[in-house]
C-alpha positions as CSV (number, residue, x, y, z in Angstrom):
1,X,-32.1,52.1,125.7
2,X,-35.8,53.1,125.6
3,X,-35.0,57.1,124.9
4,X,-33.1,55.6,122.2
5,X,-35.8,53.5,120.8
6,X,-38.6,56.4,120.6
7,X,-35.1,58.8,119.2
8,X,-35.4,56.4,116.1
9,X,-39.4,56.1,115.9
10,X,-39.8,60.1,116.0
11,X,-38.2,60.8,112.6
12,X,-40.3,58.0,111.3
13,X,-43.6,59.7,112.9
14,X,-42.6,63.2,110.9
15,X,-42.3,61.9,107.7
16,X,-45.2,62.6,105.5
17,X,-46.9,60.3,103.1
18,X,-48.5,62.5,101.3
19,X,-47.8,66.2,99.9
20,X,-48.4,69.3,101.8
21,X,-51.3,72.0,101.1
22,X,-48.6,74.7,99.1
23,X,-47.2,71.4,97.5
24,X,-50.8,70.0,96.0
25,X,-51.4,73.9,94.8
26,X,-49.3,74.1,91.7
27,X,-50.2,70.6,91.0
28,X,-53.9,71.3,90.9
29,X,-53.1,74.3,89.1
30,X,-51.2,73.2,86.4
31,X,-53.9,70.0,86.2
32,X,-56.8,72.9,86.3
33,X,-54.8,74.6,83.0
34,X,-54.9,70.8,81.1
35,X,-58.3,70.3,81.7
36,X,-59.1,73.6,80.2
37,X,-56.6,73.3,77.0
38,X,-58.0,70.0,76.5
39,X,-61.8,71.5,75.6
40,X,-61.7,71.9,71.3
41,X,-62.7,75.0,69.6
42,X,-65.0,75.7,66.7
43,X,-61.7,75.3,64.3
44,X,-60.8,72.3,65.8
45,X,-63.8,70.5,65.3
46,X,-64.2,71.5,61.6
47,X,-60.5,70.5,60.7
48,X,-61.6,67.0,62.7
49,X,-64.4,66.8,60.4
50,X,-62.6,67.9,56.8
51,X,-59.9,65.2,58.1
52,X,-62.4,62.6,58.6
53,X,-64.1,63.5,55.2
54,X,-61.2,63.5,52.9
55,X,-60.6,59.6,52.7
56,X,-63.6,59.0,52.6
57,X,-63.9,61.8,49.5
58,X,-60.9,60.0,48.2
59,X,-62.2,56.8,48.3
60,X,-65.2,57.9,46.5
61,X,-63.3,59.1,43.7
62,X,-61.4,56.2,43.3
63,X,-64.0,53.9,43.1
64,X,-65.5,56.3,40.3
65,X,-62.9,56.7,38.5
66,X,-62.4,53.1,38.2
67,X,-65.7,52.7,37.3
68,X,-65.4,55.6,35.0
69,X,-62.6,53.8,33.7
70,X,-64.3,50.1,33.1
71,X,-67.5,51.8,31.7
72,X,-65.3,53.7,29.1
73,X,-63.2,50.6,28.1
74,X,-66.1,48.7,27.9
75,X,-67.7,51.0,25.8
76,X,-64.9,51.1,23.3
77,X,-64.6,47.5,22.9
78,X,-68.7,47.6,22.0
79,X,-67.8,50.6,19.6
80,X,-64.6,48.6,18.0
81,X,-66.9,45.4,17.6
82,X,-69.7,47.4,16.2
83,X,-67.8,49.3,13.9
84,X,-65.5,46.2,12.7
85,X,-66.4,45.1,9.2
86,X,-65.7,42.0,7.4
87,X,-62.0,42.7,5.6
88,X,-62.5,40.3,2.9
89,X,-65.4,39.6,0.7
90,X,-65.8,35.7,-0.4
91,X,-68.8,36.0,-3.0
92,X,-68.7,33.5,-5.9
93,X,-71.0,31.1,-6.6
94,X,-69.1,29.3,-8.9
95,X,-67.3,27.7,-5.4
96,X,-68.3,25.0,-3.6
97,X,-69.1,25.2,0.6
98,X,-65.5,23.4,0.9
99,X,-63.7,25.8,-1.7
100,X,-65.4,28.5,0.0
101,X,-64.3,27.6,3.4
102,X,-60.6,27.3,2.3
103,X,-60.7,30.5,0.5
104,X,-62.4,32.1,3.4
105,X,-59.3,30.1,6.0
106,X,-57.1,31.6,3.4
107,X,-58.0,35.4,3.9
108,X,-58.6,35.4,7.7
109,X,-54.2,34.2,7.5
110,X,-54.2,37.5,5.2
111,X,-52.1,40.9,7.1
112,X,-51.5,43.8,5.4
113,X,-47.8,42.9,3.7
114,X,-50.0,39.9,2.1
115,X,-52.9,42.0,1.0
116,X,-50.8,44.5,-0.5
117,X,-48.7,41.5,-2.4
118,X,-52.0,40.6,-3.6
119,X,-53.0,43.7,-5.2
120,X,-49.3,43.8,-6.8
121,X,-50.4,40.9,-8.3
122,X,-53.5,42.0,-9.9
123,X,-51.6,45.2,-10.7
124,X,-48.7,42.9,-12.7
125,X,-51.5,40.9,-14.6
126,X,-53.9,43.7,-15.8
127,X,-52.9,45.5,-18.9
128,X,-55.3,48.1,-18.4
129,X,-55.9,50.4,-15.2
130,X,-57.7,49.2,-12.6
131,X,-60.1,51.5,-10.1
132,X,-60.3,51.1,-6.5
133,X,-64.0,49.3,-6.8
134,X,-62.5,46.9,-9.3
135,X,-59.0,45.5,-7.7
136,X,-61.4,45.4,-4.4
137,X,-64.1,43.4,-6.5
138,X,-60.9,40.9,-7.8
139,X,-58.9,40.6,-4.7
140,X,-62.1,40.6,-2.4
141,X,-60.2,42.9,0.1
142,X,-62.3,45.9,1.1
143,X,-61.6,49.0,-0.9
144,X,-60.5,51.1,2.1
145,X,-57.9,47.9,2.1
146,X,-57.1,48.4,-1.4
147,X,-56.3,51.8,-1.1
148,X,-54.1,51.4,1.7
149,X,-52.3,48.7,-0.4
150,X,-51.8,51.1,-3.0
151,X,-50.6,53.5,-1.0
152,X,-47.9,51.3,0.3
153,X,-47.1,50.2,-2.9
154,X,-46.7,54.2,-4.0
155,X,-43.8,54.3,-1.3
156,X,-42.0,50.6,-2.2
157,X,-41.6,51.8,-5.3
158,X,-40.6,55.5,-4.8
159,X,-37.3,54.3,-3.9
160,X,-34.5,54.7,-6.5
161,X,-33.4,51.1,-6.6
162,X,-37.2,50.5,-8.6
163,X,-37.4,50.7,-12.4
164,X,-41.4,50.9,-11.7
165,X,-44.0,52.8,-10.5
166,X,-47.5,52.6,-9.6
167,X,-49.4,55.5,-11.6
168,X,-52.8,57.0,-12.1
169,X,-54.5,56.7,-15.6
170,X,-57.9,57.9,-16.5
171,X,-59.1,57.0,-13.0
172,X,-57.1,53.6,-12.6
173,X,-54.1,52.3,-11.3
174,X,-51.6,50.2,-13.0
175,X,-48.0,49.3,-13.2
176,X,-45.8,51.6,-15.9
177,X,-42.0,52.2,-16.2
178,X,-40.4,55.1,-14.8
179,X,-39.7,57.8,-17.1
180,X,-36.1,58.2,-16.2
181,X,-35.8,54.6,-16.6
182,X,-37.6,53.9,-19.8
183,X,-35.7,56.5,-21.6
184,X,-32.9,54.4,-21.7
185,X,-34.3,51.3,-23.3
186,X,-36.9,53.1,-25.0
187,X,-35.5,53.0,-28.7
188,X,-35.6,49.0,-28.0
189,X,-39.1,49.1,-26.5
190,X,-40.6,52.0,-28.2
191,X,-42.7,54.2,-26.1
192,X,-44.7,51.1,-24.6
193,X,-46.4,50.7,-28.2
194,X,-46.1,53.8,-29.5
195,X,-43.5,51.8,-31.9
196,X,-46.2,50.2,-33.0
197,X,-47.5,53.3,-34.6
198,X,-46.0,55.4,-37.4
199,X,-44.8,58.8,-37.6
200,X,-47.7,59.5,-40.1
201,X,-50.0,58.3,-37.2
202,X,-48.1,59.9,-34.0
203,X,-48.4,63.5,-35.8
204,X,-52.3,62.8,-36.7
205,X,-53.0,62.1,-33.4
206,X,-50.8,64.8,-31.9
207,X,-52.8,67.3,-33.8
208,X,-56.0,66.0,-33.1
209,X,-55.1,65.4,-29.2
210,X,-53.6,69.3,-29.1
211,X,-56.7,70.7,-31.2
212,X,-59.6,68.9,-30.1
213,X,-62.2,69.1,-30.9
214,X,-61.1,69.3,-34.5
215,X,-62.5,68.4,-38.2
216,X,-60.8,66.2,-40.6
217,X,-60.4,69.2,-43.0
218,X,-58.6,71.2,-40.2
219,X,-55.8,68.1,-39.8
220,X,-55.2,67.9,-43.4
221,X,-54.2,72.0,-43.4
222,X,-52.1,71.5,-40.7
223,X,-50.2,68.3,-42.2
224,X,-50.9,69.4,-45.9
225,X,-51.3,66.0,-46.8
226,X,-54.4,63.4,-47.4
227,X,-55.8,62.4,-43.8
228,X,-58.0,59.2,-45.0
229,X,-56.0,57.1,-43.9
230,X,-54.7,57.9,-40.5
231,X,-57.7,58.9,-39.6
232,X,-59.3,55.1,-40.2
233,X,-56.5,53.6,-38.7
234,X,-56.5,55.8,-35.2
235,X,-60.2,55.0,-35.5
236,X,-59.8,51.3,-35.5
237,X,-57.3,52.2,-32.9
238,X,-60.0,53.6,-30.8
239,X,-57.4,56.5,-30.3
240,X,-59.6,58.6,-31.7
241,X,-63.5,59.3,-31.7
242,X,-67.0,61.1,-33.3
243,X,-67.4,64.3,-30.5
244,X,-70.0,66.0,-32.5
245,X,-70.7,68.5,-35.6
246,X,-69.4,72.0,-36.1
247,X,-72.1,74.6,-36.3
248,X,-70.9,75.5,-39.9
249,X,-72.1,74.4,-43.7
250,X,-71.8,71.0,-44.3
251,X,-72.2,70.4,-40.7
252,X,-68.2,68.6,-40.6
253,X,-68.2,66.0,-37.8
254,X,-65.5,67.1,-35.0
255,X,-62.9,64.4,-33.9
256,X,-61.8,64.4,-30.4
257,X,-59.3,62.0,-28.3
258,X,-60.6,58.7,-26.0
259,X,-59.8,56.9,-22.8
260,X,-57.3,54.3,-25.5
261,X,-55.5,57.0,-26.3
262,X,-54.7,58.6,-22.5
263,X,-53.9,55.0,-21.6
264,X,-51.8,54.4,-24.2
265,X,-49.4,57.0,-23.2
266,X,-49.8,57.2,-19.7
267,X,-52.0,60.2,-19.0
268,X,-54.6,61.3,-16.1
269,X,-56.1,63.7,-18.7
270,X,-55.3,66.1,-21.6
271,X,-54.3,68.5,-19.3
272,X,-51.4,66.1,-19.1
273,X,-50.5,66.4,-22.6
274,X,-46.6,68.3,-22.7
275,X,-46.5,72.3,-23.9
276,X,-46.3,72.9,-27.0
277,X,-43.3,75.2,-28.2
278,X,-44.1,78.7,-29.6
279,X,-44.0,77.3,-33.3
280,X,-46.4,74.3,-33.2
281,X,-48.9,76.6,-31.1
282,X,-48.7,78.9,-34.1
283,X,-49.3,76.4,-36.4
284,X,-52.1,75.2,-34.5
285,X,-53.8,78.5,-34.7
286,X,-53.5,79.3,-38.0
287,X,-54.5,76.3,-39.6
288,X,-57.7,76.5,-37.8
């Protein structure tokens, strides 16, 4: 029994706890080659370092451009409040402070459809052409305002379902009929008040608006009749007007056309006038 016994406890005696001397070689070999791998190299530590600095860098920039950002938008709404003017102008002194106060309530409610109505207003009521300066000085809107109205008004009443226009006369703008309209009514209406005048008077003042400037001598060898008359009466028409003497005997005092008579028939300028045909052009010349 006791050979037995020390049979079992021999194995027990051989086993080893702990690894041999060729067993612990690779190990502190392959430990030796981590330890060595594990030392960083010159590129190493400067990719470590451009990691490392890149949020940082980012971060930087973010916070700029958000200040970049607020600074800009602050700056804008200084610029905006600086550069805002007053859009209406409340100056009468015929109102009282409570009148004043509701007219001034009255055109803070005001937006561009109802500032533009408002000029279409004046526009209606005026029978002679208003500038820019003047419709701004009635409707108290700022003229850059009044000029945008107008403008807008231009294009409502381009379309082809309008009978009216607004047009440019001797530096103003009023309300007139469109042509293509007007021709249809006209022998009703006459050409605005052109009815009003004669056919003695129309060719006087055709001659005179074609050959200005132009002596009362030179109209009556044109029309080969007596111009006393028509002349006085386009003169206290205020169609016509004194533009000076010619530089001949007698010194003959020169008639020439006025503001009346471009408004009267619709015209920026003379230039405006229609072409004469071939045969009144000679006539023209001749006579003078």
């Amino acid at each position: 029994m006791q050979e037995e016994a020390g049979s079992v406890e021999e194995p027990l005696e051989q086993t080893p706890d702990t690894p041999t001397e060729e067993q612990q070689k690779p190990a502190q070999k392959k430990s030796s080659k981590k330890k060595k791998d594990s030392v960083p190299t010159v590129d190493d530590v400067v990719a470590k370092e451009t990691e490392a600095e890149e949020p940082v860098k980012e971060s930087e920039d973010s916070e700029a451009e958000v200040q970049d950002s607020s600074v800009e938008a602050q700056t804008a709404a200084e610029e905006a409040e600086g550069e805002e003017a007053p859009k209406v102008l409340v100056e009468d002194d015929n109102l009282d402070m409570e009148e004043r106060a509701a007219l001034e309530q009255k055109y803070a409610e005001l937006n561009l459809d109802t500032e533009t109505a408002l000029v279409e207003t004046v526009l209606f009521l005026e029978s002679e052409p208003q500038t820019v300066e003047n419709l701004a000085k009635i409707t108290r809107l700022a003229q850059d305002v009044v000029e945008e109205c107008i403008g807008r008004l231009k294009e409502k009443y381009s379309q082809q379902d309008s009978g009216i226009e607004v047009s440019q006369i001797i530096g103003g703008w009023m309300l007139t009929p469109k042509k293509e309209c007007f021709d249809f009514v006209k022998e009703r209406y006459g050409k605005k008040n052109e009815g009003r005048l004669s056919k003695a008077a129309i060719e006087t003042l055709s001659i005179i608006a074609y050959s200005q400037p132009i002596t009362r001598a030179e109209i009556e060898s044109i029309r080969h009749v007596n111009a006393d008359n028509m002349m006085r009466l386009l003169l206290d028409r205020k169609f016509i007007k004194e533009v000076g003497k010619k530089d001949i005997p007698g010194k003959p005092v020169l008639y020439g056309t006025t503001n009346d008579f471009l408004e009267f028939f619709h015209l920026q300028s003379i230039a405006d006038l229609p072409q004469l045909d071939e045969k009144e052009s000679e006539r023209f010349e001749l006579a003078r």
